[in-house]
C-alpha positions as CSV (number, residue, x, y, z in Angstrom):
1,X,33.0,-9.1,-50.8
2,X,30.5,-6.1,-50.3
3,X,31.6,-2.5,-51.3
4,X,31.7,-1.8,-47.7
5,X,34.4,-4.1,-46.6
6,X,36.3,-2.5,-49.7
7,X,40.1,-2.4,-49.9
8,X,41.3,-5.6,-49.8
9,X,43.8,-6.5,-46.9
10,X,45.4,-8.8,-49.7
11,X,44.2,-8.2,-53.4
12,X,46.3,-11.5,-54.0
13,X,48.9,-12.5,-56.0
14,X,47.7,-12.4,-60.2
15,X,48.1,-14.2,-63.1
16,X,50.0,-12.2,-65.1
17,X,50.9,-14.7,-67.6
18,X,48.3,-12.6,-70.5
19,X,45.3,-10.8,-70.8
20,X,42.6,-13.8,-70.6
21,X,44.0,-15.2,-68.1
22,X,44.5,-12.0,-65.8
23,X,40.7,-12.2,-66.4
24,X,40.1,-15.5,-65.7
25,X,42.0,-15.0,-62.2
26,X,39.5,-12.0,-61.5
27,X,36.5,-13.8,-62.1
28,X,37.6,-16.9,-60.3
29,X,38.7,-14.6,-57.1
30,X,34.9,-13.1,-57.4
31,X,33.8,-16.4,-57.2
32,X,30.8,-15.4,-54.6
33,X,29.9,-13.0,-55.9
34,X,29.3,-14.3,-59.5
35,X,27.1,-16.6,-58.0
36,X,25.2,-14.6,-56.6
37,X,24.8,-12.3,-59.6
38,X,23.9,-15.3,-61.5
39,X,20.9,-16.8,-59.5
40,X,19.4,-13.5,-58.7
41,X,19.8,-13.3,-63.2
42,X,17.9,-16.7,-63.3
43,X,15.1,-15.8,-60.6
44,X,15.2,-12.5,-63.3
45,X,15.6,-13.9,-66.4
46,X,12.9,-16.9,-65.5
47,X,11.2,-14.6,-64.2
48,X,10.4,-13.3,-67.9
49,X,10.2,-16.4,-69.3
50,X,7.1,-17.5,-67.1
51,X,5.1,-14.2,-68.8
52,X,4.3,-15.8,-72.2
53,X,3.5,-19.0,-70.5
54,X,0.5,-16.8,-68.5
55,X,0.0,-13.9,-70.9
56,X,-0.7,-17.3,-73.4
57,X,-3.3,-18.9,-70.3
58,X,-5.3,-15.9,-69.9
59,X,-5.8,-15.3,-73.6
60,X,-7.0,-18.5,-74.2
61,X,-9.3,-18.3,-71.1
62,X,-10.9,-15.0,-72.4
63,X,-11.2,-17.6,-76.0
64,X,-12.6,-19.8,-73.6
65,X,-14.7,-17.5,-71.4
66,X,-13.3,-18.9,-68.2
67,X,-13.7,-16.5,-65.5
68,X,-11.2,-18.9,-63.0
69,X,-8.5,-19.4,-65.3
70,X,-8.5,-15.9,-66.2
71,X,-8.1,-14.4,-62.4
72,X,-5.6,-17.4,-62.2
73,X,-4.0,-16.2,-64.8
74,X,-3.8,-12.3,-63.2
75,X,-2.6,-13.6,-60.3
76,X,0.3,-15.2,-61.7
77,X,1.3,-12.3,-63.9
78,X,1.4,-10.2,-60.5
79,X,3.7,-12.6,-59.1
80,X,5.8,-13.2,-61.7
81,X,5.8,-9.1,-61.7
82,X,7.2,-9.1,-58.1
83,X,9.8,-11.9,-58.8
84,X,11.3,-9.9,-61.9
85,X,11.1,-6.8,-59.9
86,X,13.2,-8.2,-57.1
87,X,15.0,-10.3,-59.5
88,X,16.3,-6.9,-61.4
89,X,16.8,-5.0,-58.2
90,X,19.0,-7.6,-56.4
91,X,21.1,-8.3,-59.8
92,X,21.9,-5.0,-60.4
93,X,23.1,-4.2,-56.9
94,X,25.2,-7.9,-56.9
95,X,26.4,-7.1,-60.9
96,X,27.2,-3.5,-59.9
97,X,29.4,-4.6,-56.2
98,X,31.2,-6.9,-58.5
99,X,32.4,-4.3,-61.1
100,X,33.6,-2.3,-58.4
101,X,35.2,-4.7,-56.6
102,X,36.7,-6.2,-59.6
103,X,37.6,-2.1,-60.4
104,X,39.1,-2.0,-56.9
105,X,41.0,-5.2,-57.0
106,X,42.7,-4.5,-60.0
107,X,44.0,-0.4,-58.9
108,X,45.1,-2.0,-55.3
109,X,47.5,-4.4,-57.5
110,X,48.5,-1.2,-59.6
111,X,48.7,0.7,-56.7
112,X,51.0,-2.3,-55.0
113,X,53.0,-2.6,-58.4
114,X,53.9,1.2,-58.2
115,X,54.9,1.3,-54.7
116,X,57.2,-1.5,-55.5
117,X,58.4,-0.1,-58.8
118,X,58.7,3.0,-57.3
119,X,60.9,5.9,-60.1
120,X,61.4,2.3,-61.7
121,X,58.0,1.9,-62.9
122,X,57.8,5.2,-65.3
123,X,61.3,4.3,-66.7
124,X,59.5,1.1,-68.0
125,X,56.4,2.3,-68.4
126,X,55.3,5.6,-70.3
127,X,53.2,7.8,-67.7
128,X,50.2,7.5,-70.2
129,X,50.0,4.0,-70.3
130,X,50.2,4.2,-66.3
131,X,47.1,6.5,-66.3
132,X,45.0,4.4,-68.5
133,X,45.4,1.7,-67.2
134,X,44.2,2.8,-64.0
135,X,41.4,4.9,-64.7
136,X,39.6,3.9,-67.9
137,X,41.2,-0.2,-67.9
138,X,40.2,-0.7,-64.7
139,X,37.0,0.5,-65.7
140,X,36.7,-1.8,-68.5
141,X,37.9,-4.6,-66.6
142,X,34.9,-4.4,-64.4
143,X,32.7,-4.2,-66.8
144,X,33.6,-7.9,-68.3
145,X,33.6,-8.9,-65.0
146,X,30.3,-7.8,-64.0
147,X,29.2,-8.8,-67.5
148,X,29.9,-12.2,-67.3
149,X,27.5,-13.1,-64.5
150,X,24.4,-11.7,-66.5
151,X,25.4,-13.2,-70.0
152,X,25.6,-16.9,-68.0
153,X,21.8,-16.3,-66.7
154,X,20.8,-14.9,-70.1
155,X,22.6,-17.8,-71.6
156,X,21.0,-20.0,-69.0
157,X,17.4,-18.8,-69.5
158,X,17.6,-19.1,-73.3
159,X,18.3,-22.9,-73.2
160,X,15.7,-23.8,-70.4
161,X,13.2,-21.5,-72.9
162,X,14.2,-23.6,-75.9
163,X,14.0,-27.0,-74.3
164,X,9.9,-26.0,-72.7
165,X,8.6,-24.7,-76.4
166,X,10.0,-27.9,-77.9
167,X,7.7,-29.5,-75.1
168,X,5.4,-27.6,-74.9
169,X,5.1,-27.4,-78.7
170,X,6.7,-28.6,-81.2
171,X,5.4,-27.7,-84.5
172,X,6.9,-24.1,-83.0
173,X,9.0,-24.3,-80.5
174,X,11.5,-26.5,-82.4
175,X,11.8,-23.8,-85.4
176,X,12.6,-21.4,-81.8
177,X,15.1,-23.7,-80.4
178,X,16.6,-24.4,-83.8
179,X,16.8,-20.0,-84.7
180,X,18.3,-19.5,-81.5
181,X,22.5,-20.6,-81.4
182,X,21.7,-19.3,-85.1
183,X,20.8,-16.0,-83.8
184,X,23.2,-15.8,-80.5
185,X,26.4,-16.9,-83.0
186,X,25.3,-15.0,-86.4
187,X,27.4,-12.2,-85.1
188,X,30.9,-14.3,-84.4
189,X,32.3,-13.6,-87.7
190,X,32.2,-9.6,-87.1
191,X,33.8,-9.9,-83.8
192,X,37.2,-10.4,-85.3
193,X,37.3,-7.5,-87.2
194,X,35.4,-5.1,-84.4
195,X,38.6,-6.0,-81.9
196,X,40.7,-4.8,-84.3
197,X,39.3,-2.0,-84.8
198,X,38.3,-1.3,-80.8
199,X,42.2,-2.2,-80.1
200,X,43.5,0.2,-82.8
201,X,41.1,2.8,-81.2
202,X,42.4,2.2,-77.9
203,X,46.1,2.3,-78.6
204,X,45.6,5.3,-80.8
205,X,44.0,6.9,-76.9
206,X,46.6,5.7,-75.1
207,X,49.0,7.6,-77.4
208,X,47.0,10.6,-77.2
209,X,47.1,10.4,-73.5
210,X,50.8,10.0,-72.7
211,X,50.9,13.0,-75.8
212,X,48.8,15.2,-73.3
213,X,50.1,13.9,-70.0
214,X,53.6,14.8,-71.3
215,X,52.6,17.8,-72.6
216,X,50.4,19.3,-69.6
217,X,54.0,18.2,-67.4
218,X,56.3,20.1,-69.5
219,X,54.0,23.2,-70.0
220,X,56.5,25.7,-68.7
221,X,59.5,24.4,-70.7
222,X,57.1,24.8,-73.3
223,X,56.0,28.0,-72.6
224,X,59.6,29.5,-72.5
225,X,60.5,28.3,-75.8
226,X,57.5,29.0,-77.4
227,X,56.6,25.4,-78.6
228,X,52.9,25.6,-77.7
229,X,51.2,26.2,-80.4
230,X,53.5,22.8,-82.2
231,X,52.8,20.6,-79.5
232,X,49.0,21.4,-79.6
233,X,48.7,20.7,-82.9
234,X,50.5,17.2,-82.8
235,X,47.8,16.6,-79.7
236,X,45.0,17.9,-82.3
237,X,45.9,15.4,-85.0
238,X,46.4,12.7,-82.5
239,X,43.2,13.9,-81.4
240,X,42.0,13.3,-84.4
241,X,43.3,9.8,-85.1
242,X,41.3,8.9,-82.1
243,X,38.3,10.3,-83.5
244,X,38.5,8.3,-87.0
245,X,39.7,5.3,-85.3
246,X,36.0,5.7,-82.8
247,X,34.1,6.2,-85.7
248,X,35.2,3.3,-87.5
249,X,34.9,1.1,-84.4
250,X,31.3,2.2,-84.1
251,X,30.5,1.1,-87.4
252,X,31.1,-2.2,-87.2
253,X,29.6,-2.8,-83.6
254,X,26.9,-0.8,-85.1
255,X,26.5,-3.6,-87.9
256,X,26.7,-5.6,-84.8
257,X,23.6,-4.6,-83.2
258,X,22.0,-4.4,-86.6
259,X,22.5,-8.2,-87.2
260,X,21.5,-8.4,-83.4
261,X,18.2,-6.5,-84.7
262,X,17.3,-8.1,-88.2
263,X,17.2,-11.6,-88.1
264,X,15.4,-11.8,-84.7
265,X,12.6,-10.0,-87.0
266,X,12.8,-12.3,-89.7
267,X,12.2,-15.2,-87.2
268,X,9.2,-13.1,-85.4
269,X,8.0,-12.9,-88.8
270,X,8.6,-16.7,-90.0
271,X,7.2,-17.2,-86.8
272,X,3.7,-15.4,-87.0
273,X,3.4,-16.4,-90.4
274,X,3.9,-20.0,-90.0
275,X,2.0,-20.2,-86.6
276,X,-1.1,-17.9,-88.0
277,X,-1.2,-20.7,-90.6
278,X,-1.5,-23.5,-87.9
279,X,-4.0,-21.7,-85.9
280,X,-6.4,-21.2,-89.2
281,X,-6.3,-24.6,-89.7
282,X,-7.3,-25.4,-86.4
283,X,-3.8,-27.5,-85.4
284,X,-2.9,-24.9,-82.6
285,X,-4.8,-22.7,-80.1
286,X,-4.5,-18.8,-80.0
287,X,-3.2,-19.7,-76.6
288,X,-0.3,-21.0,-77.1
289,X,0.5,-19.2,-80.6
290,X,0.6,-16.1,-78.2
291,X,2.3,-18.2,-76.1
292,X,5.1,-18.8,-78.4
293,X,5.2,-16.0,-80.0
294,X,5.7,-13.6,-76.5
295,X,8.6,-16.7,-75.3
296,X,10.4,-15.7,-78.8
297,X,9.8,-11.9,-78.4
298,X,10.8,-11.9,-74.9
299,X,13.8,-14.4,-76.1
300,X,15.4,-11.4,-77.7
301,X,16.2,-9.4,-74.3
302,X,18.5,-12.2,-72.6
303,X,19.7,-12.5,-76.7
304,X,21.5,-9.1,-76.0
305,X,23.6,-10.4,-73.3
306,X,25.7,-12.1,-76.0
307,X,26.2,-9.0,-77.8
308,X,27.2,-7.3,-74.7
309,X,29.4,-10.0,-73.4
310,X,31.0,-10.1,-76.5
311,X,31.8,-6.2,-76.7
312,X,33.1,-6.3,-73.0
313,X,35.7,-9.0,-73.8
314,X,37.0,-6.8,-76.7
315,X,37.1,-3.7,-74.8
316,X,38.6,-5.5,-71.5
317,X,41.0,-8.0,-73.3
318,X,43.5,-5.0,-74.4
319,X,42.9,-3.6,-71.0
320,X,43.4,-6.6,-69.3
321,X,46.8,-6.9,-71.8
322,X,47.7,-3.9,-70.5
323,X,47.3,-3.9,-67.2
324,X,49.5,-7.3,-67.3
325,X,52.0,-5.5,-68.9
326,X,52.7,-2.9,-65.5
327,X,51.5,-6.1,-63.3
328,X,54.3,-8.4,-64.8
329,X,57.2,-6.4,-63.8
330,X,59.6,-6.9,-61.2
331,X,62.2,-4.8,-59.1
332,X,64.6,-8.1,-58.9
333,X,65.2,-11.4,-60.4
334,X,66.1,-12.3,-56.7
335,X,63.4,-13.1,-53.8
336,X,64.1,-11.9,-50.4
337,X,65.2,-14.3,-48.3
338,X,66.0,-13.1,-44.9
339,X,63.7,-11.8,-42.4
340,X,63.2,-9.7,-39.6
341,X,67.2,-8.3,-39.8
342,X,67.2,-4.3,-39.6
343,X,71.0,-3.6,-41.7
344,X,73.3,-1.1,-40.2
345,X,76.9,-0.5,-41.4
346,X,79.0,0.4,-44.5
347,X,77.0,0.8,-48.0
348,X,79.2,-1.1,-50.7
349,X,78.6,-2.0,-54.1
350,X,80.8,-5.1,-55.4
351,X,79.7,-4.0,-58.6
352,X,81.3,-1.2,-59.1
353,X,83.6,-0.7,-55.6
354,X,82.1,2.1,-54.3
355,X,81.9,2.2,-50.7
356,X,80.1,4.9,-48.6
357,X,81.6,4.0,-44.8
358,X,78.9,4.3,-41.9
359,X,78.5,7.7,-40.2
360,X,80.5,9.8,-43.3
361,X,78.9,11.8,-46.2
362,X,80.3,10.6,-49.5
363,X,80.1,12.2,-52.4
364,X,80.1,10.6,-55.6
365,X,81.3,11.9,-59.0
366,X,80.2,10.1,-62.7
367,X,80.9,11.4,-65.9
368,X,77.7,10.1,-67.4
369,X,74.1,11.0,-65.2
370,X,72.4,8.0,-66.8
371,X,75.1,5.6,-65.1
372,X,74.5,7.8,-61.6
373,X,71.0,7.3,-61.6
374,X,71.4,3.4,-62.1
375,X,73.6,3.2,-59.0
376,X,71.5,5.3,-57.2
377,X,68.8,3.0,-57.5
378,X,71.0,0.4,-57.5
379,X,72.4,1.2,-53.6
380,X,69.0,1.2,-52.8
381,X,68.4,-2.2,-53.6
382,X,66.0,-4.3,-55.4
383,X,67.1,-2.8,-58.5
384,X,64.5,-2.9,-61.7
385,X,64.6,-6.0,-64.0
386,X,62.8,-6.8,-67.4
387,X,63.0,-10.3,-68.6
388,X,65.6,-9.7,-70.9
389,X,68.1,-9.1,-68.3
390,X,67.1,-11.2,-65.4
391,X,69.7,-13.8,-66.1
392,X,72.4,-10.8,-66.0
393,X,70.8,-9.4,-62.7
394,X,71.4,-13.0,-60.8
395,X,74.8,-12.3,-61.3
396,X,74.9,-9.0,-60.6
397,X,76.5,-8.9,-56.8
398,X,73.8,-7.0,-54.1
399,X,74.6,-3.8,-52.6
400,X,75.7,-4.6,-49.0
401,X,74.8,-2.5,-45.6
402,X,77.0,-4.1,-43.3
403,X,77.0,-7.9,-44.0
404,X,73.3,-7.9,-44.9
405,X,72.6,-7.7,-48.9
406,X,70.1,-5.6,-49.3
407,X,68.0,-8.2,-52.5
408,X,67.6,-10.6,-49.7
409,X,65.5,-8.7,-47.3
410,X,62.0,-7.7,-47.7
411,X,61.7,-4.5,-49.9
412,X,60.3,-2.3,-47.2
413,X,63.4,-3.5,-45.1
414,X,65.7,-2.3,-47.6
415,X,63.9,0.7,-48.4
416,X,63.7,1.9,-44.8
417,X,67.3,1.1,-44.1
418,X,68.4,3.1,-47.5
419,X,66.3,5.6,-48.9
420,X,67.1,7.1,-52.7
421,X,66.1,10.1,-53.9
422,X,66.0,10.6,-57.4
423,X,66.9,13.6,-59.5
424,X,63.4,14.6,-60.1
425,X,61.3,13.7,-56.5
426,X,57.9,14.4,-57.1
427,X,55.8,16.5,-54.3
428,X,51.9,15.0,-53.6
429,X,49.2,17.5,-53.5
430,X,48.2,17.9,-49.8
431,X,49.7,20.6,-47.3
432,X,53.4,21.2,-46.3
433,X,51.9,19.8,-42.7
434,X,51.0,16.0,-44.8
435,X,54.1,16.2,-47.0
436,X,56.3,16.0,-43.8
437,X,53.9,13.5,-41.9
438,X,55.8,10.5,-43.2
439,X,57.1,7.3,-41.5
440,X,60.6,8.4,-39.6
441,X,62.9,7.6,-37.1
442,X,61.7,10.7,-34.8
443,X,64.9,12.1,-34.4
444,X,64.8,14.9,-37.1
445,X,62.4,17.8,-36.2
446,X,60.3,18.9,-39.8
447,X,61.6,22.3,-39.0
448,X,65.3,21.0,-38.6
449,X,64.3,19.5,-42.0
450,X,63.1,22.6,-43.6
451,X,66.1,24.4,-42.0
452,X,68.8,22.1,-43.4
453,X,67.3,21.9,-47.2
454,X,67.0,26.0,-46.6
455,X,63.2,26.4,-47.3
456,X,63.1,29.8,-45.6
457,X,61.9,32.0,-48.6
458,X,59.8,28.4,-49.6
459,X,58.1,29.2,-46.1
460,X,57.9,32.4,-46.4
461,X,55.8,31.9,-49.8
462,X,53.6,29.6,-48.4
463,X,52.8,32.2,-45.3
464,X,51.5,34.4,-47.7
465,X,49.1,32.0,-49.5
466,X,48.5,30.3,-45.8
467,X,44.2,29.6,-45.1
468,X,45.2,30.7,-41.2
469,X,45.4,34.5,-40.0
470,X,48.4,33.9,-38.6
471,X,49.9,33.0,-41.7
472,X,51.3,29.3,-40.9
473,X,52.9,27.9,-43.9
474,X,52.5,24.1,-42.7
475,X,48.7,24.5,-43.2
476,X,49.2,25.7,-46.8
477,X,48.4,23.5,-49.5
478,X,50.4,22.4,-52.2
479,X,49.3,21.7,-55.4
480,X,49.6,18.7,-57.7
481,X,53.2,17.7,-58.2
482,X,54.2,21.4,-56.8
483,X,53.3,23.0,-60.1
484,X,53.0,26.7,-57.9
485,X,56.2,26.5,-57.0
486,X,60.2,26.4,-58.6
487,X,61.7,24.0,-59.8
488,X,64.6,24.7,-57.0
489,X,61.7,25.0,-54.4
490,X,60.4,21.9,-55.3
491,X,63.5,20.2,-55.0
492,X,64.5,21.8,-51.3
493,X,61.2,20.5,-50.5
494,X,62.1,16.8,-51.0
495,X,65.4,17.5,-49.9
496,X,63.8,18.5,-46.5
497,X,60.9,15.2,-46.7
498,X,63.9,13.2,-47.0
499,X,66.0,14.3,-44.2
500,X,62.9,13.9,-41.7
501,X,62.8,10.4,-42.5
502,X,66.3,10.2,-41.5
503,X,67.3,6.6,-42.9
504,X,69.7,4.6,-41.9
505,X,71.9,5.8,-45.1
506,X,70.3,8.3,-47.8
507,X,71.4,8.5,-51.1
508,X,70.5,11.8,-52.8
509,X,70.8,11.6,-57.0
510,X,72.1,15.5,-58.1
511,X,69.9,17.1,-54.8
512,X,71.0,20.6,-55.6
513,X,70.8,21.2,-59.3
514,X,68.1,23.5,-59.6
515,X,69.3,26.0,-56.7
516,X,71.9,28.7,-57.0
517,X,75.4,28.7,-55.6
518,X,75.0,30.6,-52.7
519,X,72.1,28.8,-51.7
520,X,73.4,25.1,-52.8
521,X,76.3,25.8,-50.7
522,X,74.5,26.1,-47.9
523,X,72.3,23.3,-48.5
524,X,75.3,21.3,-48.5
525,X,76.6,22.5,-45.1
526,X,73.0,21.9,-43.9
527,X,73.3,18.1,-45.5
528,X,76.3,18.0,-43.7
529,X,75.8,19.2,-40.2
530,X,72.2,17.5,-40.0
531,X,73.3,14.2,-41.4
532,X,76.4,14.2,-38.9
533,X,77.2,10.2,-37.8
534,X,74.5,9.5,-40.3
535,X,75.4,7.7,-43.7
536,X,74.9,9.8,-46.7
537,X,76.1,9.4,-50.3
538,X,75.1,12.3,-52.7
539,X,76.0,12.0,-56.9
540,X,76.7,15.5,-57.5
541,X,79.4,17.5,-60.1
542,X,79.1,20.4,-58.2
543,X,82.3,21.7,-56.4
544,X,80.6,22.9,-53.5
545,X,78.7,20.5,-52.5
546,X,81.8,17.9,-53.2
547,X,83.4,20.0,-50.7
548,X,81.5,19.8,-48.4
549,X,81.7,15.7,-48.1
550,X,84.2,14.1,-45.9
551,X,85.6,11.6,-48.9
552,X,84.6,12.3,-52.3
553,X,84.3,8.7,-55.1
554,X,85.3,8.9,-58.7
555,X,83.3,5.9,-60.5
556,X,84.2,5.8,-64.1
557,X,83.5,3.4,-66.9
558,X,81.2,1.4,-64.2
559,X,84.1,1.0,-61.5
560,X,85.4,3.3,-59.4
561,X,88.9,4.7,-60.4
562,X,89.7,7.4,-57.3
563,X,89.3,8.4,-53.6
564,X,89.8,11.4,-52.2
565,X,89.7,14.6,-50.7
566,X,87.6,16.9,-53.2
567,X,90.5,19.4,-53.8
568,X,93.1,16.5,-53.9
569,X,91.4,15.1,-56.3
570,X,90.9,18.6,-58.4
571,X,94.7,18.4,-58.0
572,X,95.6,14.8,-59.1
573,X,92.8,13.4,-61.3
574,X,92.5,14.7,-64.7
575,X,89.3,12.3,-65.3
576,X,87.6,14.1,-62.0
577,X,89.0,17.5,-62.8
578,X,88.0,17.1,-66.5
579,X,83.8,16.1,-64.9
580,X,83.6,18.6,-62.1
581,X,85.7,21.7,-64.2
582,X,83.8,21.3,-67.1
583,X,87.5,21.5,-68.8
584,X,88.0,21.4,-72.1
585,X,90.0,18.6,-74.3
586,X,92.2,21.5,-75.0
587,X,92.7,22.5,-71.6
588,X,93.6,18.9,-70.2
589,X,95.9,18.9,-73.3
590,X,97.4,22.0,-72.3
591,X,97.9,21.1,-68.9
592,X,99.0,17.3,-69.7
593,X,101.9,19.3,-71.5
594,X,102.9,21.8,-68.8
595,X,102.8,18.8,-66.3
596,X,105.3,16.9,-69.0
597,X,108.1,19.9,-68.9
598,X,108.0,20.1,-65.0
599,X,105.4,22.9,-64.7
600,X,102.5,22.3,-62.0
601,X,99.7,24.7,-63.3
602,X,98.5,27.1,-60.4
603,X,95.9,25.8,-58.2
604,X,92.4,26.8,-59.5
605,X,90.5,29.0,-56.9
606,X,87.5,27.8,-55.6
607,X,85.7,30.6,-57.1
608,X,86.9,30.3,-60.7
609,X,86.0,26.5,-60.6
610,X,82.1,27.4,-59.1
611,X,82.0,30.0,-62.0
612,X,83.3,27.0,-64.7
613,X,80.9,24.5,-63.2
């Protein structure tokens, strides 16, 4: 896999069962290109190793005055110079295509993950941990993975150096060969503690992270209640926890690379000492003490590749942990099992008996916003599951379009037959042009869109700030999330992306809360009028808007308890008058006892219930 041919049409399915073995999965899917990092590291890494052999040749030829075996000898540093040129070259292009393949492969399976999750994923997930994982994880990742190619050459290199000194000779090269696991494994013991300490480091980031991501996203809230300055400071001591936690990582890979320093000079030292000895006493040439003595010098460059290899694993492992942890989840407990079938016909939920007939816009009414939200996501199918409740999820009955339930087709099926949108949508940075270019059915213009979710004075904002003379608000950028713009903009916005899709039923979580009342209630005629012989459920509270549907759904408790007409309803159920009136206990009381003598209270105008909601 070259950088070129980069994405993946499949980054394939991972094991997600931990952190090593995420990584094992990597490497073993980089198979290719591991190889060929690791025998352009051996033509390297050999490469190196042949120097001593004829920096040790021509020394002893100058010893010898032999003109020949000198000029051999130059020739065969010069080609030994061209092979560790080429050598280094072609590894570092191979090492550096597979961390960024490696990089790539792991944010295409985060970036699968997410569209699957979908609003799912940051209800499991903090938006932090998201971040990290794919930005600075992924980065980390790569690194072991590039790493590991390099540390097998190195590794490689070192034994076939060991095994030709002990040949070569012995009276030396054994006292090499015997220094050298001591050397490469001296720093084992510290390892322990240095992950601890590069984990603690890391969690303490990711906290600091989701600290600042959440911040940075509620920055107006925090501006108009002044909390600023208190929510900066908790960021500075986080901050500052980071800060302690690097500094205390760094010591002890710094003791690390200290070991990694002093005992390879003690062994130079032994090593000069006892072959200076030899060579006096005439058992050794200068030759091959310079011989030995650049081979263990020399010895001490592919020595750092288990130092390296050994800091990548502790940085990656966590990250690798991590990114498991987002991989791992899963919409459903169930597998889709039917294929090519396109669902058209009544929405129903078993669970809770809430039907939403085909062609009608049903409005939906829950006492408690958390439970809306969960059927929301729930009609659109594939619901989120965590281990703990995947037993409970089997049993859990699928939402139904027609006679197709919508867990057993493919998720993109399902999702292009019934499309939710949440309470907060979020808006990508791009222009109003690319925020409507979205797969549809064709049928709804964008401007019918815009026109419908009553973006006029949204349109007429982004004329103003439009890069064309003649002001078109389609060519206007947006900025990240929609930060420029209200909150009620915002939401008209999505409003309008999701009516040019035009699904086959659209379910809309509360798509009018941030808008006034004159404008909601037009948004709701617009819903109404555009979605015509379309199926469209909206959870809303708001009496105009529950006007405006042609049957109105009571679920309480998890089941629904009433069907009606919105004003029948205001009229005949206490438990929907009591959500969508705001009333009181004492006013239901009141009226409970005026109902009891024979007294019907007067109808509540339609004002006087907007004004109480």
């Amino acid at each position: 896999m070259q950088i070129r041919d980069l994405p993946y049409s499949d980054p394939g399915d991972p094991d997600v069962r931990s952190g090593p073995r995420f990584l094992y999965w990597l490497g073993r899917n980089q198979l290719a290109g591991q190889v060929k990092a690791l025998s352009w590291g051996l033509l390297h890494q050999l490469g190196i190793a042949g120097l001593p052999v004829t920096v040790g040749l021509a020394v002893q030829a100058v010893i010898d005055r032999s003109g020949g075996r000198l000029a051999l000898s130059g020739g065969l540093i010069i080609v030994l110079g061209i092979v560790i040129a080429v050598g280094d070259t072609m590894l570092h292009r191979t090492a550096v295509t597979n961390w960024i393949t490696a990089a790539a492969r792991v944010q295409q399976l985060l970036a699968r993950k997410t569209a699957e999750l979908g609003s799912a994923l940051t209800r499991r997930v903090a938006a932090g941990e998201v971040v990290a994982v794919s930005t600075g994880d992924v980065e980390k990742i790569g690194w072991f993975v590039e790493a590991l190619s390099r540390f097998a050459a190195a590794a490689t290199a070192l034994v076939v150096i060991c095994v030709g000194l002990a040949f070569y000779l012995p009276s030396l090269g054994l006292m090499v060969a015997l220094a050298m696991p001591v050397l490469a494994l001296a720093v084992l013991p510290l390892l322990p503690r240095a992950t601890r300490r590069a984990d603690e480091q890391r969690e303490k980031a990711g906290k600091a992270t989701e600290l600042a991501s959440d911040t940075v996203a509620g920055l107006r809230v925090l501006r108009g209640i002044g909390g600023e300055e208190l929510f900066l400071g908790r960021y500075r001591r986080a901050s500052q926890e980071v800060r302690r936690a690097a500094v205390r990582s760094a010591r002890m890979w710094a003791l690390i690379s200290a070991v990694q320093v002093l005992l390879p000079g003690i062994l130079l030292i032994s090593l000069v000492w006892y072959g200076a000895t030899l060579a006096r006493d005439g058992r050794i040439d200068v030759g091959q003490l310079v011989t030995v003595y650049s081979a263990a010098t020399l010895m001490l460059f592919p020595l750092r590749h288990f130092e390296e290899i050994a800091m990548a694993y502790s940085f990656s492992r966590p990250s690798a942990q991590r990114a498991v942890r987002v991989l791992s989840l899963r919409r459903s407990a169930r597998e889709a099992t039917v294929e090519g079938v396109t669902p058209s016909g009544d929405l129903y939920d078993p669970a809770t008996g809430l039907m939403a007939p085909r062609g009608q816009f049903t409005a939906v009414v829950c006492g408690d916003p958390d439970e809306a939200g969960r059927l929301a996501e729930r009609l659109g199918g594939h619901a989120e599951t965590g281990e703990e409740d995947e037993e409970a999820s089997a049993r859990t009955p699928s939402v139904l379009l027609g006679a197709v339930a919508l867990d057993e087709i493919p998720l993109e099926a399902a999702r292009a037959a019934v499309l939710v949108q949440d309470k907060d949508p979020v808006l990508l940075s791009g222009t109003l042009q690319e925020l409507l270019d979205i797969p549809a059915s064709g049928l709804v213009t964008a401007e019918a869109a815009l026109e419908a979710a009553q973006c006029g004075d949204v349109l007429s904002a982004l004329a103003q700030a439009s890069p064309d003379n003649d002001g078109d608000p389609m060519r206007t950028r947006i900025t990240e999330r929609g930060r420029s713009l209200s909150g009620g903009q915002r939401q008209r916005l999505a409003l309008a992306r999701s009516l040019v899709t035009d699904p086959e039923a659209l379910v809309l979580d509360e798509p009018t809360s941030a808008v006034d009342s004159h404008t909601e209630a037009r948004v709701a005629a617009g819903i109404a009028k555009l979605r015509r012989g379309r199926t469209t459920v909206a959870f809303a509270s708001s009496p105009l808007l529950l006007d405006a549907a042609d049957r109105v759904v009571l679920v309480h408790e998890g089941a629904v308890v009433a069907v009606g007409a919105h004003r029948d309803l205001l009229r005949t159920e206490p438990r929907y008058r009591a959500v969508v009136t705001r009333e009181t206990d004492d006013e239901a009381a009141a009226a409970s006892a005026l109902n009891g003598v024979g007294e019907v209270p007067a109808m509540k105008s339609t004002q006087e219930i907007e004004e109480r909601a």
